[in-house]
VOVEXZA-365673 format. One record per residue (C-alpha): x negated, y, z; residue number from 1. Coordinates in Angstrom, 1 decimal, decimal comma. Each point is the difference from the previous one (the first is absolute). Layout:
BEGIN
[[X Y Z] NUM];
...
END
This chain:
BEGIN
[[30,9 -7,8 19,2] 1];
[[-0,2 3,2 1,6] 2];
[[0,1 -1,5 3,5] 3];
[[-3,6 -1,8 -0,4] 4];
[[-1,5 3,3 0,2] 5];
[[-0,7 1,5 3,0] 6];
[[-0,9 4,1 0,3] 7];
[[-3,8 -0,4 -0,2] 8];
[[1,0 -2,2 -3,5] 9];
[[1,8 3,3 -1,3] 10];
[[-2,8 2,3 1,4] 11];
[[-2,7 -2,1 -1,4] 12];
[[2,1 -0,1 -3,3] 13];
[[0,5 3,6 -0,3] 14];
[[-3,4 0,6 0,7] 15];
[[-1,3 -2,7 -3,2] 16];
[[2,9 2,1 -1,9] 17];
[[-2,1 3,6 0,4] 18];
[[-3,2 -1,7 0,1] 19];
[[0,8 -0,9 -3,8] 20];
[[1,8 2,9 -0,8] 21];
[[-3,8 1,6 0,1] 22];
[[-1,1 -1,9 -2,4] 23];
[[2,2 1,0 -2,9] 24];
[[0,6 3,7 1,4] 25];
[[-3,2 1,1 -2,2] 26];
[[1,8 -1,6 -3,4] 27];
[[1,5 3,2 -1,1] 28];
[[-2,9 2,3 1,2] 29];
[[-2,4 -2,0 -1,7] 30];
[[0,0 2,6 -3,2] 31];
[[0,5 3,3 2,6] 32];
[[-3,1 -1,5 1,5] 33];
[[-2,1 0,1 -2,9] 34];
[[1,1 3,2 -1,3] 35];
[[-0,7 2,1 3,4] 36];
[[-3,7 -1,6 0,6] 37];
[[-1,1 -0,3 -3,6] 38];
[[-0,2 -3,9 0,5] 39];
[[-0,1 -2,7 -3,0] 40];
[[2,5 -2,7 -0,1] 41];
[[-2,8 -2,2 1,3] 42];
[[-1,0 2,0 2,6] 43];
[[4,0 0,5 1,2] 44];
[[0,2 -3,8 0,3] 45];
[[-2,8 -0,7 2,7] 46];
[[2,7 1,9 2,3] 47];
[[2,1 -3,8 -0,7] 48];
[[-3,7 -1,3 -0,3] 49];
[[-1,4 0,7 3,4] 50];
[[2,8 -0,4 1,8] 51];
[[0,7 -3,8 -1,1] 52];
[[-3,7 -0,7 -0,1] 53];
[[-0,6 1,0 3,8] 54];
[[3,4 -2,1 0,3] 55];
[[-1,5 -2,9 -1,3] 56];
[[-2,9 0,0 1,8] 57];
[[1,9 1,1 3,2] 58];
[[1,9 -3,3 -0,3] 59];
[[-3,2 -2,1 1,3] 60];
[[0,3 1,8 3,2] 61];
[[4,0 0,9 0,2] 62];
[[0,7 -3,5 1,2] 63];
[[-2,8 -0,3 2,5] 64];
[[0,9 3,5 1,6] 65];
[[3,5 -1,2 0,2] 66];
[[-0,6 -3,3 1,5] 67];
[[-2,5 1,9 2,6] 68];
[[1,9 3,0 0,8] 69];
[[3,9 -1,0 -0,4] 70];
[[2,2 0,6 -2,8] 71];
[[1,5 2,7 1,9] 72];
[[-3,0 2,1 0,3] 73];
[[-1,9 -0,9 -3,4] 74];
[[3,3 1,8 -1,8] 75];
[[-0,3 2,9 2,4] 76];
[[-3,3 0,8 -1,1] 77];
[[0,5 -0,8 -3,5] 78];
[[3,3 1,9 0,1] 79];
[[-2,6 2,9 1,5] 80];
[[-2,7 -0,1 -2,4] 81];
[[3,0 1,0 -3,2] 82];
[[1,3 2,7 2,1] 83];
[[-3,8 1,5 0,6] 84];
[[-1,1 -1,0 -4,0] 85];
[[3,3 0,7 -1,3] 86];
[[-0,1 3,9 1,5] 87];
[[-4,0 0,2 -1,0] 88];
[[1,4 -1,1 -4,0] 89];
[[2,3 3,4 0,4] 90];
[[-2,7 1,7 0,6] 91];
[[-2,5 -1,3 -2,8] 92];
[[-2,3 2,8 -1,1] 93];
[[-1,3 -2,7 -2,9] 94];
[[0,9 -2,8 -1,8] 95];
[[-3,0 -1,7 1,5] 96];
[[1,0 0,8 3,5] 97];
[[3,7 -1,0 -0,7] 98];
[[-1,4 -3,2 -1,2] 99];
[[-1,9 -1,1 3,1] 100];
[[2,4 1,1 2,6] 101];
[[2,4 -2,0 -2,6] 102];
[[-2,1 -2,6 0,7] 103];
[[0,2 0,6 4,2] 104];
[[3,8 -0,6 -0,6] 105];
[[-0,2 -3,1 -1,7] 106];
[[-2,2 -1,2 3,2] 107];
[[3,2 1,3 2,0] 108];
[[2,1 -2,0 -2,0] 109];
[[-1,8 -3,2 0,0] 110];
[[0,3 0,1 4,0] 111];
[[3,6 0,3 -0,5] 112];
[[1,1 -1,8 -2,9] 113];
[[-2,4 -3,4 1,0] 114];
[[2,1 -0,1 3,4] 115];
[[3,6 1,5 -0,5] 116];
[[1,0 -3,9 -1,9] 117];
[[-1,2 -1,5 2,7] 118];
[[2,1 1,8 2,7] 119];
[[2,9 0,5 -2,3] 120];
[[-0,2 -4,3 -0,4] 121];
[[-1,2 -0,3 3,4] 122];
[[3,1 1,8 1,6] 123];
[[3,1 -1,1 -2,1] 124];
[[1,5 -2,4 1,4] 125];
[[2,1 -1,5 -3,3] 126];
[[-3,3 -1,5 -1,4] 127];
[[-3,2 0,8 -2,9] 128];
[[2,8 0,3 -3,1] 129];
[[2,0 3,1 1,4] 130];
[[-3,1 1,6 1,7] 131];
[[-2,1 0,2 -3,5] 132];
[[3,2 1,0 -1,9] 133];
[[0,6 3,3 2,9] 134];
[[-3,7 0,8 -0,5] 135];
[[0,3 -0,7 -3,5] 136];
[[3,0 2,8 0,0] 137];
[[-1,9 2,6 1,9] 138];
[[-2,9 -0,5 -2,3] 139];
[[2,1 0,6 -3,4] 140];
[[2,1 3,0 1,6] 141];
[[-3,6 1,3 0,8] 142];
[[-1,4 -0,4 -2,9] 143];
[[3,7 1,5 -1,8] 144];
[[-0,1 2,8 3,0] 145];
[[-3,5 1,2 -0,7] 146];
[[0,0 1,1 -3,7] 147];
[[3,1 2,1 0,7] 148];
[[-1,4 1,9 2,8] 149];
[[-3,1 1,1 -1,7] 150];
[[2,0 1,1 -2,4] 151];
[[2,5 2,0 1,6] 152];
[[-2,8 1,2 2,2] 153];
[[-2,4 -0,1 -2,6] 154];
[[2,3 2,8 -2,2] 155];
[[-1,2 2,6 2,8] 156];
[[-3,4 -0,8 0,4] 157];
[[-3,0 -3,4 -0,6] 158];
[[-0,8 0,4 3,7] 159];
[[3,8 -0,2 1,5] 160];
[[1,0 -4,1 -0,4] 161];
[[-3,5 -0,6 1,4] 162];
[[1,2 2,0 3,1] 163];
[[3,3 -1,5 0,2] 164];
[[-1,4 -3,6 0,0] 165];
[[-2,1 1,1 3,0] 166];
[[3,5 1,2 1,8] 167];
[[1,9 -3,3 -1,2] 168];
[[-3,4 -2,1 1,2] 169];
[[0,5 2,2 3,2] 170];
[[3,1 -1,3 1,3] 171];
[[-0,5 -3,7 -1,7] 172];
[[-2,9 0,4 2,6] 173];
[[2,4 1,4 2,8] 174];
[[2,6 -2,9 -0,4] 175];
[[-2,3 -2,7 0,0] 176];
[[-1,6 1,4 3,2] 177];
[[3,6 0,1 1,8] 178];
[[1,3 -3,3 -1,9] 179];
[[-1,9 -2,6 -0,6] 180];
[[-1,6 -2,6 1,7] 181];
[[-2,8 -3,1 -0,3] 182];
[[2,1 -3,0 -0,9] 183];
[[-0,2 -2,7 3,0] 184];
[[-2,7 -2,2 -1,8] 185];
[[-2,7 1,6 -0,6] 186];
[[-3,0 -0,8 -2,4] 187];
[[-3,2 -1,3 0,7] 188];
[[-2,7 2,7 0,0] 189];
[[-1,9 -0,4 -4,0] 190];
[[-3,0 1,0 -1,6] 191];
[[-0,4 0,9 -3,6] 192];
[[-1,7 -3,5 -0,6] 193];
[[3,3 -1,1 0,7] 194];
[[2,0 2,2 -2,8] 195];
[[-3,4 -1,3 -2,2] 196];
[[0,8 -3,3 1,1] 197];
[[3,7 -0,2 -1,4] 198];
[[-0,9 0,9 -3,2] 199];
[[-1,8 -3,4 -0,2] 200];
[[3,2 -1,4 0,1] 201];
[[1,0 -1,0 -3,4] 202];
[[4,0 1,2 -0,1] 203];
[[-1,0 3,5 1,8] 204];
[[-2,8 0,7 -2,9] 205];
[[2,4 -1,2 -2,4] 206];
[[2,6 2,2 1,0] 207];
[[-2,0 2,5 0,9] 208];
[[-1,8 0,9 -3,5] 209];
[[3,0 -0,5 -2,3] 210];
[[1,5 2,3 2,5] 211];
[[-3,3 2,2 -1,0] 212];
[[1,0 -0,2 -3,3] 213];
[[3,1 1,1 0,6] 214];
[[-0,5 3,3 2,0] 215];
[[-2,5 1,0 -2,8] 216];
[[2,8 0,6 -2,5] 217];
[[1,9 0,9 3,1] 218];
[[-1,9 3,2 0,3] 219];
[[-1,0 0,4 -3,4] 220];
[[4,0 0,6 -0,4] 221];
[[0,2 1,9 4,0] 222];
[[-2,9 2,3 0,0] 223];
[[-0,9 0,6 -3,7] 224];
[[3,3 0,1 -2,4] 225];
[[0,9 3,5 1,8] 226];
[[-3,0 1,2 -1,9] 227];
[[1,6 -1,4 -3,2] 228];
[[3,1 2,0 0,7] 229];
[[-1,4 3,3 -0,4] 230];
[[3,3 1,6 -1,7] 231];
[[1,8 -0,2 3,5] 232];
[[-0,1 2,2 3,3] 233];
[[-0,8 -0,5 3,2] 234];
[[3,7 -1,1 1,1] 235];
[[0,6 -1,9 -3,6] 236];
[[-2,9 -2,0 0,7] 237];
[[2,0 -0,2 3,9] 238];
[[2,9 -1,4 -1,2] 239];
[[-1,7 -2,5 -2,7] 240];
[[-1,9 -1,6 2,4] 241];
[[2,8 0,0 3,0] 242];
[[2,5 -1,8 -2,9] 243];
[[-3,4 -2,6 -0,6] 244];
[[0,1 0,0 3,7] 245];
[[3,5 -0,9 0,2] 246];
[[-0,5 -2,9 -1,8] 247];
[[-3,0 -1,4 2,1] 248];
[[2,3 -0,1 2,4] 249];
[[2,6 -1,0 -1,4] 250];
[[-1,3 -3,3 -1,6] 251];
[[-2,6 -0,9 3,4] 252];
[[3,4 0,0 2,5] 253];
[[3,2 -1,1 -2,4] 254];
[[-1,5 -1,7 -3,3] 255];
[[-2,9 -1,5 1,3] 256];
[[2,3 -2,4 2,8] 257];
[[2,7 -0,7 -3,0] 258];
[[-3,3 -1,8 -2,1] 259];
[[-1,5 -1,6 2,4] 260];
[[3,6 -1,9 1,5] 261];
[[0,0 -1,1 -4,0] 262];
[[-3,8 -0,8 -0,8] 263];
[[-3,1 -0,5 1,1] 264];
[[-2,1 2,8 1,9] 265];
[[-2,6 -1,0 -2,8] 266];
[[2,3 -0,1 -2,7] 267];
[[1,6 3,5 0,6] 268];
[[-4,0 1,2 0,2] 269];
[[-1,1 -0,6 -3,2] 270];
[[2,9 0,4 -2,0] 271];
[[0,1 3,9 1,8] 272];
[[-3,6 0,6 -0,4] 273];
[[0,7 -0,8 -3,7] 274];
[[2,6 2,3 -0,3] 275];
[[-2,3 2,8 1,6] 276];
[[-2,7 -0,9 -2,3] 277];
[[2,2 0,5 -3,0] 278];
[[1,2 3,7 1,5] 279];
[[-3,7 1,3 0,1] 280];
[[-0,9 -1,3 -3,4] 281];
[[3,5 1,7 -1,1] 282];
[[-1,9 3,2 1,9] 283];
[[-3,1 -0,4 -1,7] 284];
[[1,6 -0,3 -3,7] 285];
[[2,6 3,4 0,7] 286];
[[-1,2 3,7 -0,1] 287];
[[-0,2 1,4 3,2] 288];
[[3,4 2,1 -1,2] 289];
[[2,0 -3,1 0,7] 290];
[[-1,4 -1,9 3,1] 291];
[[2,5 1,9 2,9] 292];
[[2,4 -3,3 -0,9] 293];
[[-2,6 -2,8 0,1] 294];
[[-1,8 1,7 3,1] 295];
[[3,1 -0,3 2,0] 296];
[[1,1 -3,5 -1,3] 297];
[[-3,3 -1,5 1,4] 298];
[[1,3 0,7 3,4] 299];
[[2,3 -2,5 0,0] 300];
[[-2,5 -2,6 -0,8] 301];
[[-2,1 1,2 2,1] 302];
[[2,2 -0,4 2,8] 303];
[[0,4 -3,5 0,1] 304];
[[-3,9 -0,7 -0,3] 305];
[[-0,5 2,0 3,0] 306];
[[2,2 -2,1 1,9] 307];
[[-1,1 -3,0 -1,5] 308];
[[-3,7 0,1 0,5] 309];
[[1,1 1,4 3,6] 310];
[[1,6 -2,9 1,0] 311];
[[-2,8 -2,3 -1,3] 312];
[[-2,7 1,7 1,7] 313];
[[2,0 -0,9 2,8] 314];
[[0,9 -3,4 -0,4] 315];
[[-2,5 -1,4 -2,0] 316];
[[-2,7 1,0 2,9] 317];
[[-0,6 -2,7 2,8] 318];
[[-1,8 2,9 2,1] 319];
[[1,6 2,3 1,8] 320];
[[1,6 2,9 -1,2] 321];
[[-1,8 2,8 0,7] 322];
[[-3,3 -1,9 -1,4] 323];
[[2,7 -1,1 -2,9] 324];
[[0,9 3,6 -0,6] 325];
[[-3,6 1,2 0,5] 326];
[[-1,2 -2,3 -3,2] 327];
[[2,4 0,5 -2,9] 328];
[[0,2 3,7 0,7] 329];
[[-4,0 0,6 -0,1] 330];
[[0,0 -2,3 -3,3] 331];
[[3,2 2,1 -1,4] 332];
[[-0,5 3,1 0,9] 333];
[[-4,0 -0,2 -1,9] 334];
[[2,0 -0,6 -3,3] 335];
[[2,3 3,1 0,9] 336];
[[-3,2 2,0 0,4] 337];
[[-1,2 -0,5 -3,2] 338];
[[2,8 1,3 -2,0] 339];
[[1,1 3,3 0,7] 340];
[[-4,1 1,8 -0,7] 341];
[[-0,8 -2,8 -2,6] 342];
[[3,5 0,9 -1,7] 343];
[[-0,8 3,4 0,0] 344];
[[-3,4 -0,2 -1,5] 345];
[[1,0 -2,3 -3,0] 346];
[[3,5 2,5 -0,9] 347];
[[-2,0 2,5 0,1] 348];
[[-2,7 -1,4 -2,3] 349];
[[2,0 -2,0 -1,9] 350];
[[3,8 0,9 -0,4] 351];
[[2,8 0,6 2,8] 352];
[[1,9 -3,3 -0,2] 353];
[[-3,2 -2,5 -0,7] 354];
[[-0,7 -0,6 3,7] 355];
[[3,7 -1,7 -0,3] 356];
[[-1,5 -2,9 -2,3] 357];
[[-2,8 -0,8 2,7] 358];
[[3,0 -0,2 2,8] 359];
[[1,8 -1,9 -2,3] 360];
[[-3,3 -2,3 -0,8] 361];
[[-1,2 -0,1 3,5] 362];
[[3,7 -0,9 1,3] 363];
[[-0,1 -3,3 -2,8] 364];
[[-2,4 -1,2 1,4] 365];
[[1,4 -0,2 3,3] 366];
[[2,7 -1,4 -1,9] 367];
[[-1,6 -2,8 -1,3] 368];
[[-1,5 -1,2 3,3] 369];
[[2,4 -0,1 1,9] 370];
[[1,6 -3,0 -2,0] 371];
[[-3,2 -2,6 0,7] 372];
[[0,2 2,3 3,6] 373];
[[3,5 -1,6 0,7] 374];
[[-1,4 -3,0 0,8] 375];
[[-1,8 0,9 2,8] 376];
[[2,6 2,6 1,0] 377];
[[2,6 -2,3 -0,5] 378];
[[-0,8 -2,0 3,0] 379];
[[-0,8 2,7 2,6] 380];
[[3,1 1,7 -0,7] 381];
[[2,5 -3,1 0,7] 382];
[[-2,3 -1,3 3,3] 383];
[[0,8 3,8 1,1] 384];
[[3,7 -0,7 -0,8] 385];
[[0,5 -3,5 1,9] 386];
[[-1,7 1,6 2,7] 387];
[[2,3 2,9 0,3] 388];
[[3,0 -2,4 -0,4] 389];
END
């Protein structure tokens, strides 16, 4: 499998890997945060907040800039934009101000994130499946990578893994430059009414807001169980969510491909998301003494619905799939704004482990739709497959 991908492929891939690894590097600082600025729980979660919410938004325009200006160069300058946001976060006088240049590297991030699929599935040469399982990879080792360098770094100071991101981002930015290259077709030049336009379509919405649901609890578990946690350090809280990290990983490359060669796409879908849904109910009924366990176990569900919902968004969409990309992340990545400050504000009013049972509720009712949603699903997802075959 290793042949299909050419240097630019790795580059690109390596890139998505730091680009992620940003995301969960403030996990463990979360608590060192709050204690050197003074800040509330909810105020420490608009630095998740801001940053997905900019994201979100930034997703309207991601795919039209990339479509416009080249993949190549659309990375560059959202690989550029974390390196300048990710430095000015190490800096942070404020919570407030750490917030909205938080916010400046989510904008970064959408650049790069809405784009680096497309080249990585644009390049490969051995087809869609290995492509989303390589970016799928770099994603979970990211998202595994991050946690335990904020907390290594994190142990020395809050302001040090915000600097190393920014050094990692540097030479992700360096290697893409040198590497990588627009794949030979290129896309037609889009506008945002096009990106509006897809989500007319009734398998992208579909997909797209259970997928909504889903990064909801998501987050709740990504951005706000740290602060449920309070008992461990800075490299505790590391290692916790590298081993939950692990596991994303993990089940996305290996376990996910075992299901699906045995059942339906669909099938394995719901039956995980269940399983998930159970886990943060379990969170919401233990004292916050005895999550660590549960907290890491929800990364191996978590895993395979990352991969899952990636490859729908891709193969359920008729358009192409920068526009596809463009859609489902904006849709997505509103329900992962919601949860990290909303978390925060109803733990701290209400009890640690409570904003658990909302996850748990908002993540059943993604649940339930998706059954009815299979029908309509059902179909895009096997005219994608006798196309491909």
């Amino acid at each position: 499998m290793l042949k299909h991908f050419p240097s630019a492929v790795w580059a690109t891939a390596f890139a998505t890997f730091v680009a992620f690894m940003g995301i969960g590097v403030v996990d463990p600082i979360l608590p060192l945060i709050g204690r050197a600025m003074g800040a509330t729980h909810a105020q420490v979660e608009w630095l998740f907040t801001s940053y997905i919410a900019v994201m979100a938004l930034a997703m309207l325009l991601s795919g039209v800039v990339g479509t416009r200006l080249g993949g190549k160069k659309t990375m560059l300058l959202g690989l550029g934009l974390v390196v300048v946001f990710a430095t000015l976060s190490g800096k942070s006088p404020s919570i407030g101000f750490l917030a909205v240049v938080r916010g400046g590297w989510g904008l970064g991030n959408a650049f790069f994130t809405s784009t680096a699929l497309s080249i990585i599935v644009g390049l490969s040469t051995g087809g869609m499946g290995p492509a989303i399982t390589l970016y799928e990879a770099a994603l979970g080792l990211g998202i595994a990578t991050g946690p335990l360098l904020g907390g290594l770094l994190g142990s020395i100071s809050w302001r040090d893994p915000f600097f190393g991101t920014a050094t990692l981002m540097a030479i992700g930015f360096i290697a893409t430059l040198v590497l990588v290259r627009e794949p030979a077709r290129r896309e037609t030049p889009r506008t945002a009414r096009d990106i509006i336009r897809a989500l007319g379509n009734r398998p992208v919405l579909v997909n797209a807001l259970i997928g909504l649901a889903y990064s909801y609890a998501f987050f709740t578990i990504l951005a706000y169980s740290p602060l449920t946690l309070p008992h461990l350090s800075a490299i505790s809280l590391g290692l916790t969510y590298f081993a939950w990290g692990v596991l994303v990983a993990f089940s996305s490359v290996v376990v996910v491909n075992w299901l699906v060669r045995r059942m339906n796409p669909l099938t394995v879908l719901t039956y995980n998301l269940a399983c998930l849904t159970l886990l943060l109910l379990l969170a919401g009924l233990l004292p916050s003494s005895d999550l660590l366990g549960v907290i890491v176990a929800t990364g191996f569900f978590c895993g395979i619905s990352n991969a899952l919902f990636t490859t729908l968004a891709m193969e359920v969409s008729p358009f192409p799939r920068s526009i596809s990309s463009g859609a489902y992340n904006f849709l997505r990545w509103s329900g992962a704004a919601i949860a990290p400050a909303f978390s925060g504000w109803i733990g701290q009013k209400t009890g640690l482990t409570v904003p658990f049972y909302i996850a748990s509720g908002v993540l059943l009712a993604g649940t339930l739709a998706l059954v009815p949603a299979s029908r309509v699903l059902r179909p895009a997802l096997e005219r994608a497959e006798a196309a491909v075959h």
